[in-house]
N, C-alpha and C positions, 0 to 999 in steps of 0.2 A: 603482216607486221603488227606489232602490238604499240598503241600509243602508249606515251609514258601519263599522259592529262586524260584525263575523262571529264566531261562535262556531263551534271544530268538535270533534266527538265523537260520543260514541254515549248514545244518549235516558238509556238504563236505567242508566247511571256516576253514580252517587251525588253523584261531584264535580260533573258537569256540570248534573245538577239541581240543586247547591245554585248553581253558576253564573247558570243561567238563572234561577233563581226570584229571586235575589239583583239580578239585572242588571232585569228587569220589575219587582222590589219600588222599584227605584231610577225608575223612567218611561224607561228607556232601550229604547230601539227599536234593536232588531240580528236578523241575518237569522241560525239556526241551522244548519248543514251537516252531514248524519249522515252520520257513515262507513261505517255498512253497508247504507245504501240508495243514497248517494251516490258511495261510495267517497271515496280519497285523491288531492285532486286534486294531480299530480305536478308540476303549475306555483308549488302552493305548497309542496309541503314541499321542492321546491329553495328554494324561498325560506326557509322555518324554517330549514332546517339552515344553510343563510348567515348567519342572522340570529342567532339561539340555538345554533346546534351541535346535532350528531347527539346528543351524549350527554347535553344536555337533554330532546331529546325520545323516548327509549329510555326506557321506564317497567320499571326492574330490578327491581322494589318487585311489578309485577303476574302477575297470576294467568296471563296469557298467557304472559309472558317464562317463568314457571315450569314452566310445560309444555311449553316450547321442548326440543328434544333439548341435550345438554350439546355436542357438535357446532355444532349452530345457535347459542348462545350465543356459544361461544366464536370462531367463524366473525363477529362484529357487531366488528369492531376499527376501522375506519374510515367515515366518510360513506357512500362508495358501499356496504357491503355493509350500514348501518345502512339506508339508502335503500330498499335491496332489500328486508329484512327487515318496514318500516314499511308499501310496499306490499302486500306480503303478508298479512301481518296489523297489520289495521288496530289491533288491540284493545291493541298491543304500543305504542301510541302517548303517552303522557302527556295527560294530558285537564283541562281543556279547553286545548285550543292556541287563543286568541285575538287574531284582528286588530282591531286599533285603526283609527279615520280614520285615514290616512298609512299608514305601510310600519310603524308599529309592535306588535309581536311578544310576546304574553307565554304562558306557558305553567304549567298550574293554574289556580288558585284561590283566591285573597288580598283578601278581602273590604275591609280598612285598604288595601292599594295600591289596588285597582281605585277605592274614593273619592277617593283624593287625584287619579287619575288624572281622575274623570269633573267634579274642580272649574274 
């Protein structure tokens, strides 16, 4: 059976566990996608960056991006080289990046949205 939610991230993100526990606390049934067993599949984050923009989902805030060389950093100015850098490392990603039934797109963790969403 195919879920209508996908969740994707990585297990040990503190956001994404409050995601997932939040989204199960709720009886929602959604299929979860880890990025470092699964990797980034490149079919969807063309599809995120379409939908939300690269610089949604560049997490400037984390521990990855921090240890980026200031190079690397500053080399992320557009889609394509946001693209590159997301494959690469997956951890640089903003978490959780979730799909909805339909083509809709959110990124985080907003426990008041995600209700009004799931009414």
């Amino acid at each position: 059976m195919t879920h209508p939610i996908t969740v994707y991230g990585i297990p040990n993100c503190d956001t994404v566990k409050k995601a997932r526990t939040w989204l199960t606390a709720q009886g929602v049934d959604f299929t979860f996608h880890d990025f470092k067993k699964q990797g980034v599949p490149e079919k969807q984050l063309d599809l995120w960056i379409a939908t939300v923009g690269w610089e949604k989902l560049v997490n400037r805030q984390g521990q990855t991006w921090r240890k980026l060389e200031a190079a690397v950093q500053a080399g992320v100015a557009d889609a394509l080289s946001a693209r590159a850098l997301m494959l690469a490392h997956a951890s640089v990603i903003k978490r959780p990046v979730v799909q909805w039934s339909g083509a809709d797109i959110t990124v985080g963790f907003d426990a008041a949205a995600w209700a009004t969403r799931l009414k």
